[in-house]
Structure formats: C-alpha cells, structure tokens
N, C-alpha and C positions, 0 to 999 in steps of 0.2 A: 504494500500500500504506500502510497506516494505521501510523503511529508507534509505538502500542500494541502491534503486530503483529511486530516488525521480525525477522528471522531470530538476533540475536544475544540476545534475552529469550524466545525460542522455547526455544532451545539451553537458556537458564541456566536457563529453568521446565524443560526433561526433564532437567538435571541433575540441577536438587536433586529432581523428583520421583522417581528414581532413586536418590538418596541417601537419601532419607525411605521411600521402600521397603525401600533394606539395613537403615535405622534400625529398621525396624517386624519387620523376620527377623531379627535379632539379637535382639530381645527373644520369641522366639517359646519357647513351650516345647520344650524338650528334656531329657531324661530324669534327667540330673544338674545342668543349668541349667534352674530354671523361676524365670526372674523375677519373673512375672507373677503368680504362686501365693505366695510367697514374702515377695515385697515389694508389694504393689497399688498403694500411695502412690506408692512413686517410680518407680514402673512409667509411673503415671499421669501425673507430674509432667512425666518424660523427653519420653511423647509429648507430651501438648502445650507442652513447649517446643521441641520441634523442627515443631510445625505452625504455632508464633508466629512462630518462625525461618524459615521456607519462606514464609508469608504476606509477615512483613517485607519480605524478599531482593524477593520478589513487587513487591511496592507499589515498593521503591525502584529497581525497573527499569524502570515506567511513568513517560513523562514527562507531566506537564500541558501545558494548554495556554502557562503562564508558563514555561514552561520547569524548574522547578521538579518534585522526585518527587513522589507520592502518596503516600510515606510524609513527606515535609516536608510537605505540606500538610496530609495526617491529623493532626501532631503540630501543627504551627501552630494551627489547629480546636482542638485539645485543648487545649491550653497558652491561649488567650484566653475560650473560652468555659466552663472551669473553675471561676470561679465564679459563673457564674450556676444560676438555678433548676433548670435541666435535670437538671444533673450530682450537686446534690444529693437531686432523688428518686430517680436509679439507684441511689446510695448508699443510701438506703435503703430500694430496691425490692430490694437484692443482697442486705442485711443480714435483712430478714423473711422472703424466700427463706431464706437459709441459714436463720434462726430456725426456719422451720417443716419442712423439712428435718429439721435436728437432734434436734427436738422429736417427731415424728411417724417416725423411723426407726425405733427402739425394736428388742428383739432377739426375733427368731424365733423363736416357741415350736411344737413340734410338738404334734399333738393335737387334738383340735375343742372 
C-alpha cells in the first residue's frame, strides 16, 4: 500500500471533508439567516478559507519521498524561487486580470 494512501490520511481527508460540508450548510440560506445574500464578500472569503485550510491539512498529511510534507516542500518551492522571473509575471498576470475585471464589470443596466 502506497504511503500516500495510508488508512490514517484517509480518515483525516473524510474528516475535514465532513467538516467542510457542515462548513458549506451553515452558510446555506435560511429564512432569517441568509448569509450569502446578505454579506457575499465574507460569505466568499469564509469558503475559500476553509478550502485553503482543507487543501493545506491535505498537503501536510502526504509525505515525500524525503520524508519531508508536501506542504514543506510547496512552501520550500515558494520561498527560493520567489524571486525569480516566474513569480513576477503571475504578479502581474493576477494584477491585469483583476484590472480588466474591474474595468469591464460595470453595472447592469436593464433595457436594450
């Protein structure tokens, strides 16, 4: 059986996706609670921090072949190749995404 595999990150993946599921029905509409309607930003914010958090948990349960997580090695990755050329055209390939985004959302007019 494959490391990756092992019955106790089994377990902690149908935990937290178990947990990530009450997370997502608590926020669900209900009649005098509508989160969703209500607040959208931090509606939005909550899920995906809790899918960064489930992701994380994720990574740091798989071990490498160094023995070492996959979220240490992700952040390792991160943290040396940070400045190079890569890292700064995502910056700003994220920044003219959002520019053009913002730019081109504009408000909904009814009518033809």
């Amino acid at each position: 059986m494959c490391p990756e595999f092992s019955p106790p990150n089994v377990i902690l993946f149908l935990i937290v996706l178990l947990s990530f599921l009450i997370l997502i029905g608590i926020f669900q509409k209900d009649e005098e609670h509508a989160l969703k309607d209500k607040h959208p930003y931090w509606y939005g914010f909550f899920v995906a921090l809790a899918f960064v958090s489930i992701v994380a948990i994720f990574f740091n349960a798989i071990q490498a072949e160094d023995g070492r997580t996959w979220l240490e090695v992700i952040w390792d990755w991160i943290t040396t190749q940070f400045d190079t050329a890569v890292f700064g055209s995502l910056i700003i390939l994220v920044v003219v995404v959002f520019a053009i985004y913002y730019i081109s959302k504009g408000k909904s007019e009814s009518g033809g």
